[in-house]
N, C-alpha and C positions, 0 to 999 in steps of 0.2 A: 504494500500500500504506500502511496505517495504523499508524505505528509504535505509538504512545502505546495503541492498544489494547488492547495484550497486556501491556502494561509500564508497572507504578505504582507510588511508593513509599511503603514507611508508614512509622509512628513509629520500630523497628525495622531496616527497611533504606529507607533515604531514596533519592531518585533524582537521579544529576549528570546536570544537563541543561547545554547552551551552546547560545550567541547568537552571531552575528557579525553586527555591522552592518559598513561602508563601512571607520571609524577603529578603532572598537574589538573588543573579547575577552568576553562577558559568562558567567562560570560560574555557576552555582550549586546548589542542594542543597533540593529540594522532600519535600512530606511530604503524595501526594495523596488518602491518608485523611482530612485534615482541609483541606484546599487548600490549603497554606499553605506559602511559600519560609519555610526555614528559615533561607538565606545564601546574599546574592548578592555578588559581586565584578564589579570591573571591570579593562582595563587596554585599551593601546594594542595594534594586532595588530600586532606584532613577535615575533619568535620569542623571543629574549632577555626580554621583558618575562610572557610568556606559562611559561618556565618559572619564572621565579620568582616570576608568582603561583601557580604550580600548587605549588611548594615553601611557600607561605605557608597554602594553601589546606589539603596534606596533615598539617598538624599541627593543623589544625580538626578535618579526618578521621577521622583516628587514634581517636577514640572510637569509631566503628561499626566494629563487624565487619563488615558485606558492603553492599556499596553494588551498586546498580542504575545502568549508564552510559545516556542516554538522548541519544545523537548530534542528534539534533532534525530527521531528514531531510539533515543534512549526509554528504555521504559519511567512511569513516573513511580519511585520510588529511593530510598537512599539519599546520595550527595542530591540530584535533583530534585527530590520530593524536598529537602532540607532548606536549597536554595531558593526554590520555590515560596517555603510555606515561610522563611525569614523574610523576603519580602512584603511579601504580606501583612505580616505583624506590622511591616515600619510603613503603610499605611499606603503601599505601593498596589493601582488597581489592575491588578493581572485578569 
């Protein structure tokens, strides 16, 4: 199944995507009207490191009203489900 299909973000409402390689955590925030990452971040894949770049990340956030989550094929559970649901908490509208 094709996620990315049905699901794009624009100027408006951007799209959080994530990366996991082997070491690290990689988030960020795309705008695929014009193809372009707005903001990436990185971090070690630790749980502890993971929420608090998601607390650093959610005050980037905080400007948009509605954001578009794009798991990337990852199921949602774990470091995802983690960075996800800290989001949220910091008032960030997934």
């Amino acid at each position: 199944m094709h996620i990315r299909k049905t699901m794009s973000g624009t100027k408006l409402i951007p799209r959080v995507f994530v990366f996991k390689s082997n070491k690290y955590f990689y988030p960020g925030l795309a705008n695929d009207d014009e193809n372009k990452v707005i903001m990436s971040m990185i971090c070690k894949k630790s749980e502890k490191e993971i929420v608090s770049l998601a607390k650093k990340m959610s005050k980037k956030l905080s400007k948009y009203d509605k954001l578009v989550f794009d798991r990337s094929g990852y199921k949602y559970h774990g470091l995802v489900k983690l960075f996800v649901e800290t989001l949220r908490e910091n008032k960030v509208n997934i």
